[in-house]
C-alpha positions as CSV (number, residue, x, y, z in Angstrom):
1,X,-3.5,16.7,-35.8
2,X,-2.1,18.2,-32.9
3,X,-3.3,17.8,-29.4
4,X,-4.1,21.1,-27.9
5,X,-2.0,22.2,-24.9
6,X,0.6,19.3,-25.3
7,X,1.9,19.7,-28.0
8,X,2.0,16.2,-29.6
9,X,1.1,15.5,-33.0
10,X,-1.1,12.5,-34.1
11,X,-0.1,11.2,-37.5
12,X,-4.2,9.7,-38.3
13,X,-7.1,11.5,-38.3
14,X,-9.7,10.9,-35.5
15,X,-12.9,9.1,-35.7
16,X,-15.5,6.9,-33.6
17,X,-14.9,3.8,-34.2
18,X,-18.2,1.7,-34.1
19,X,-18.9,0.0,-30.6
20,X,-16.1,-1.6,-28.8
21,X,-13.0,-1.2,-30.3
22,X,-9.0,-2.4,-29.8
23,X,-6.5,0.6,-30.2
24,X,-2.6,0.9,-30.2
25,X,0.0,3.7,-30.4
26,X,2.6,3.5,-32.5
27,X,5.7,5.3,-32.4
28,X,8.3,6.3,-35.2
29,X,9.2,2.9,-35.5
30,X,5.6,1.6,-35.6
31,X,6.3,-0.5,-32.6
32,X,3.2,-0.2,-30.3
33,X,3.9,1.6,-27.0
34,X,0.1,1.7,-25.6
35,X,-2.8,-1.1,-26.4
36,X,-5.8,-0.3,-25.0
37,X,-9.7,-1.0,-25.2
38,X,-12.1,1.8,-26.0
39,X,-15.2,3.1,-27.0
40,X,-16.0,6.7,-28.9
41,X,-12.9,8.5,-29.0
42,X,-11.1,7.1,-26.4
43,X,-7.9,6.1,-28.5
44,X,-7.2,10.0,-28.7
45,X,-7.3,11.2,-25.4
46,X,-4.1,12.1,-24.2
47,X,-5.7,11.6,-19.9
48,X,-2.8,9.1,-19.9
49,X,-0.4,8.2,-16.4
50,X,3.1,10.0,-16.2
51,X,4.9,6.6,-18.2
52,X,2.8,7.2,-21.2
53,X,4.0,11.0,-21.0
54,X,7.4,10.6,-21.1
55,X,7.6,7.8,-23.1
56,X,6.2,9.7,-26.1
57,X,8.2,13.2,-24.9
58,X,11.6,11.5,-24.9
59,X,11.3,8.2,-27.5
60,X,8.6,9.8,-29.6
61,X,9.7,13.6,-30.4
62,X,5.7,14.5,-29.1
63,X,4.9,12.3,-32.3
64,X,2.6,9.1,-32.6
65,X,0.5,7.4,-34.5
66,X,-2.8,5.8,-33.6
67,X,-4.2,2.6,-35.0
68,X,-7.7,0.8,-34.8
69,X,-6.8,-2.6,-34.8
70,X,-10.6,-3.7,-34.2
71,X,-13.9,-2.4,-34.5
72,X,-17.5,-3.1,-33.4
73,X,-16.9,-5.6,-30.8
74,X,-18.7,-6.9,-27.5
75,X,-17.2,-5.9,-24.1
76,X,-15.7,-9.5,-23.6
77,X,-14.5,-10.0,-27.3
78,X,-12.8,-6.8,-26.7
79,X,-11.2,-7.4,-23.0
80,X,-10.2,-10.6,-24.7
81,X,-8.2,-8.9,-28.0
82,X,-6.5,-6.6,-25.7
83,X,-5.5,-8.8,-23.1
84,X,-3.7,-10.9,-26.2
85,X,-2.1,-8.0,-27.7
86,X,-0.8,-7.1,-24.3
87,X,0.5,-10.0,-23.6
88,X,2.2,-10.3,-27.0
89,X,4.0,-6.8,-27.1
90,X,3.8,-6.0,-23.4
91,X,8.0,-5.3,-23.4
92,X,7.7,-2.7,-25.7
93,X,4.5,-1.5,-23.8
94,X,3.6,1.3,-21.3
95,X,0.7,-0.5,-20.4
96,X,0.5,-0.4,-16.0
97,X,-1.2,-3.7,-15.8
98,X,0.8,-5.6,-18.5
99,X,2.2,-9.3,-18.3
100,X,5.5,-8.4,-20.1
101,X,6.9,-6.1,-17.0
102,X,10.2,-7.1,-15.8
103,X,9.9,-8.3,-12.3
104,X,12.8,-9.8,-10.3
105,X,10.6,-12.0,-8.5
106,X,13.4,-13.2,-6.0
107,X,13.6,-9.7,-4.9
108,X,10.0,-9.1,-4.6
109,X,9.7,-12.2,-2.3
110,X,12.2,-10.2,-0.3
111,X,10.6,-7.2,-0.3
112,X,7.5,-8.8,1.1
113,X,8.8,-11.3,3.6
114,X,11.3,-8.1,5.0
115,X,7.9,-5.8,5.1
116,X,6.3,-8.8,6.8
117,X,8.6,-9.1,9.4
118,X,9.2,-5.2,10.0
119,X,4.9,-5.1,10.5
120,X,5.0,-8.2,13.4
121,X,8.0,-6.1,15.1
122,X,5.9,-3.2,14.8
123,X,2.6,-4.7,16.3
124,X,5.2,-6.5,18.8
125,X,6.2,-3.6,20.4
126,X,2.9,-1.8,21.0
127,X,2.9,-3.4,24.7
128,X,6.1,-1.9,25.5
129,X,4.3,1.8,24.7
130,X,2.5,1.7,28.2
131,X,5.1,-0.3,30.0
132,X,8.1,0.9,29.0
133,X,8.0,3.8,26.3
134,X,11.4,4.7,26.0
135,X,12.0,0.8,24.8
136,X,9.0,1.4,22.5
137,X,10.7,4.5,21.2
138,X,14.0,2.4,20.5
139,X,12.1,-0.1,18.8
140,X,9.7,2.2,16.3
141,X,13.5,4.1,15.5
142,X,14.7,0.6,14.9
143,X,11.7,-0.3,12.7
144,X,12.0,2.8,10.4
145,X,15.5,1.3,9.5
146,X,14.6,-1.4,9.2
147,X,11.7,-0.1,6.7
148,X,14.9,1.7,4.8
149,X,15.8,-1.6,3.8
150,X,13.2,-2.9,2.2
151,X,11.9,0.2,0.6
152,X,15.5,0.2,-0.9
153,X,14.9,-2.7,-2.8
154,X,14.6,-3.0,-6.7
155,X,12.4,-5.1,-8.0
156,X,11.4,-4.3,-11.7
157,X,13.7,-3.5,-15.0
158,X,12.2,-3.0,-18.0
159,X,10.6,0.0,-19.8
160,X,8.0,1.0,-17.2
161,X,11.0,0.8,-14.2
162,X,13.1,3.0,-16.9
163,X,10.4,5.9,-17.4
164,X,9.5,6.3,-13.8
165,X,13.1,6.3,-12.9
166,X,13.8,9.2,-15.3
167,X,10.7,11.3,-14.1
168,X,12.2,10.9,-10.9
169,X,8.8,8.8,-9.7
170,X,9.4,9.5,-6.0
171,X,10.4,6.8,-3.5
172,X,7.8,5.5,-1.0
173,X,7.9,4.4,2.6
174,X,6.0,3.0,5.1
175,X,4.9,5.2,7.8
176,X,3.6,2.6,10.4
177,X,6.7,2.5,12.3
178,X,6.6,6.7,12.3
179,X,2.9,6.6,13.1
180,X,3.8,5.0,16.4
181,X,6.8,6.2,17.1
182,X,5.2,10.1,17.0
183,X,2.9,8.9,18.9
184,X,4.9,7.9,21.8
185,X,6.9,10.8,21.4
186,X,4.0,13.6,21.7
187,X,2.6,11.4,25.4
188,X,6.3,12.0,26.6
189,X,6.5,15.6,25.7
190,X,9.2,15.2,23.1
191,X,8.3,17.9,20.5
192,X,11.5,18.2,19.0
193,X,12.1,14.7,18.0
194,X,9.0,14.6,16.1
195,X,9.7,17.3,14.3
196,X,13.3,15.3,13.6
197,X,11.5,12.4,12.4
198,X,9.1,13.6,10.8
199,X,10.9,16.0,8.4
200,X,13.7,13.2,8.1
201,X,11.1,10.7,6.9
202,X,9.2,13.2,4.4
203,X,12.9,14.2,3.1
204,X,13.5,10.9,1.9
205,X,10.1,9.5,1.0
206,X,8.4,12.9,-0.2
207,X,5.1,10.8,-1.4
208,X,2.2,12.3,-0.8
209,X,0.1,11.8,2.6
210,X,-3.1,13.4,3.0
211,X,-3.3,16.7,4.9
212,X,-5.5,14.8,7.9
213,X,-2.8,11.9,8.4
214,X,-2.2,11.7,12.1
215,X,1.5,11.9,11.3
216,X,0.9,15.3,9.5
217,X,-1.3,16.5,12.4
218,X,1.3,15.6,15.2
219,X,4.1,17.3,13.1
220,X,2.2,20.3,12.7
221,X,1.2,20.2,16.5
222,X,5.0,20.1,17.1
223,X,5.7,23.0,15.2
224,X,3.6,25.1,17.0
225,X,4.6,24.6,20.0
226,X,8.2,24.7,19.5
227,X,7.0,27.6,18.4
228,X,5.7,29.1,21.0
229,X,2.6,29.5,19.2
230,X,0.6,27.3,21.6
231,X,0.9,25.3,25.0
232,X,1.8,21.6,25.4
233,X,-1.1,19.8,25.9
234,X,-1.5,18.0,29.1
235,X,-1.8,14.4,29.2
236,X,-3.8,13.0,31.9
237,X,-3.1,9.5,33.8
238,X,-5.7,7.5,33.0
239,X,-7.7,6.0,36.0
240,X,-7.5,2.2,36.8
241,X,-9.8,0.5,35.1
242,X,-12.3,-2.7,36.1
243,X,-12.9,-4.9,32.8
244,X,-15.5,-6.9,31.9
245,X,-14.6,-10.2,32.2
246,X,-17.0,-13.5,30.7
247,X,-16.8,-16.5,28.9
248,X,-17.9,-17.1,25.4
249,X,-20.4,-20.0,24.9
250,X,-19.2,-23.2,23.5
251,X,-22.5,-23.6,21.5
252,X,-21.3,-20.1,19.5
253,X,-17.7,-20.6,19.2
254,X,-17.6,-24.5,18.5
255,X,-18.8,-24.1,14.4
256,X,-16.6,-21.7,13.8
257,X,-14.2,-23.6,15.3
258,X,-14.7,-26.0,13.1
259,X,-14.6,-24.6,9.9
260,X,-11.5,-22.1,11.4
261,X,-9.2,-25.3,12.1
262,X,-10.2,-26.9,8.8
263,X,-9.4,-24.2,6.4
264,X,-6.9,-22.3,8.2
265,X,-8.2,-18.8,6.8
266,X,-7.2,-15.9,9.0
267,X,-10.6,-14.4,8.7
268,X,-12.1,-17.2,10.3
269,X,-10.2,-16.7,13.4
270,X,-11.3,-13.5,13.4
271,X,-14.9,-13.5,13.3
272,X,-13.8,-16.3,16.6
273,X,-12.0,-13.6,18.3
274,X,-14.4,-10.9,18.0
275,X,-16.7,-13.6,19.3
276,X,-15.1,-14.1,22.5
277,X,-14.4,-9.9,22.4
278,X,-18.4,-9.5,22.4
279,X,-18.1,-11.9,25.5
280,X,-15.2,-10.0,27.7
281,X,-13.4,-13.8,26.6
282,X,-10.2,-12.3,27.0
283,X,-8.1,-15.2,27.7
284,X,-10.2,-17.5,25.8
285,X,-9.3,-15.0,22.5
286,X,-5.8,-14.9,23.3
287,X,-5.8,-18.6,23.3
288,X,-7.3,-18.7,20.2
289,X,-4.9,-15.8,18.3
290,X,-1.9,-17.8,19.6
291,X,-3.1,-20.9,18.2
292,X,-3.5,-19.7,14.5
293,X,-0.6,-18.2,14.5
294,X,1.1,-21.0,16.0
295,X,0.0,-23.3,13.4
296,X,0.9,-23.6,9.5
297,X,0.8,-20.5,7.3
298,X,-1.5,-21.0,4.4
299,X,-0.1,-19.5,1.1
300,X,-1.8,-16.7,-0.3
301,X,-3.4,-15.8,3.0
302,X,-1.8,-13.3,5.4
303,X,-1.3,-13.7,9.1
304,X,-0.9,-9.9,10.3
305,X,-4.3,-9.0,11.0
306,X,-4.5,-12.0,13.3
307,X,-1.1,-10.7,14.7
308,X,-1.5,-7.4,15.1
309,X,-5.1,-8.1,17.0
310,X,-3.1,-10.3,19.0
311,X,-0.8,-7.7,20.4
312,X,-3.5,-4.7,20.5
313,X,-5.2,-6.8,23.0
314,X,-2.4,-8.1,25.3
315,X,-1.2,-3.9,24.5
316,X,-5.1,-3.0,26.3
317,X,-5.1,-5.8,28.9
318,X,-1.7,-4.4,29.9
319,X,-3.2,-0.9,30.5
């Protein structure tokens, strides 16, 4: 049987299996390259990521063979069955979510505690882009290095790592550091340096953004004007501005307090902050930010969101 449009042949003949059923796909050597659940015919449809694709292109000559390995099960017995058989072949599998990938889990720490790091620089220098912009343009340029590095890093082997390395699975960034660096660029007038860095980042990382990404927007912006094709826009100085200023009420804060201090969880802290932020608390919720994140880190549970609001608001109160 031969799948219409692909061109890959199916050595069995399809069917609908009864209920919930346990499927694999088998490939000259009747190893299984796919295990998956299903109901109706689900085992033969070929809507299947890139991996799967080029797995049986280039290891199956378009050829495979499917097998029911289960039939008329329940929804949990069959979850169950396949989570075994995954985690049995799951070497020889394609399988995205599969036990048996090959992580270098040394290198993956890396990769996180690098990224980590590169996001508190990031949300560090925000101040610095109404105080002193040209610093905070030498600091997002130093970021986006600094983002090379870890985006560099490899850290899976293993058959799923193989097939999107040979369809030349494109590499991927992180744009934060860009995001704000454009940003600072387009309030000082610097058109053609956004342009630069723009292109320079989409060169190397060519995954896809959405059309409406502020990046995108400003890049396209930039083009036009260098262009000719329409005026720089005119940025305003922003008027002095009188804030609110109060104090939260003990009464409010004090349980969450509690429960805050006693489980360390970052969210915690926030629902505090934006306590004191309903209040015009300023200082009170800087207090409170710089004693989380002064204290113990919790595994598991990540600090940047309490960071980042942490520098946003000294970034406004700076203003």
């Amino acid at each position: 049987m031969a799948h219409e449009g692909l061109g890959y042949r199916v050595t069995s003949e399809r069917r609908s299996p009864k209920r919930c059923y346990v499927y694999a796909h088998l490939g000259p050597d009747r190893v299984p390259f796919y295990i998956g659940k299903g109901t109706g015919t689900r085992a033969w449809s070929t809507d299947r990521d890139a991996q799967w694709h080029q797995f049986v292109r280039t290891r199956c000559d378009s050829a495979y063979e499917i097998v029911i390995l289960a039939e008329d099960l329940g929804e949990e017995d069959a979850l169950d069955l396949e989570g075994d058989l995954i985690a049995r072949y799951g070497k020889t599998l394609t399988n995205w979510i599969n036990p048996g990938r090959q992580f270098d889990y040394a290198a993956l720490d890396r990769f996180h505690k690098l990224r980590d790091a590169n996001t508190s620089f990031i949300s560090a220098t925000r101040p610095l882009e109404a105080s002193d912009p040209e610093a905070a343009v030498a600091r997002y340029r130093h970021a986006i290095e600094q983002m090379h590095e870890y985006c560099a890093i490899t850290y899976e082997a293993g058959l799923v790592a193989e097939l999107r390395n040979e369809i030349d699975h494109p590499a991927h960034g992180d744009i934060a550091a860009l995001d704000r660096l454009t940003l600072v660029l387009r309030k000082l007038g610097r058109y053609a340096e956004i342009a630069q860095a723009v292109d320079a980042y989409f060169k190397r990382y060519p995954s896809w953004v959405s059309p409406n990404h502020t990046v995108v927007k400003r890049r396209a912006e930039a083009g036009a004007i260098l262009a000719g094709e329409r005026k720089a826009p005119r940025h305003s100085v922003p008027k002095p501005r009188t804030r609110k200023t109060g104090t939260v009420p003990e009464e409010e804060l004090a349980p969450i307090l509690v429960k805050a201090r006693r489980d360390r969880a970052p969210w915690d802290w926030m629902v505090a902050a934006k306590l004191c932020r309903a209040h015009h608390d300023h200082d009170r919720e800087i207090a409170l930010l710089e004693e989380f994140l002064s204290g113990p880190r919790v595994p598991g549970r990540s600090w940047l969101d309490v960071e980042e609001r942490l520098f946003k608001l000294r970034a406004m109160l700076s203003a």
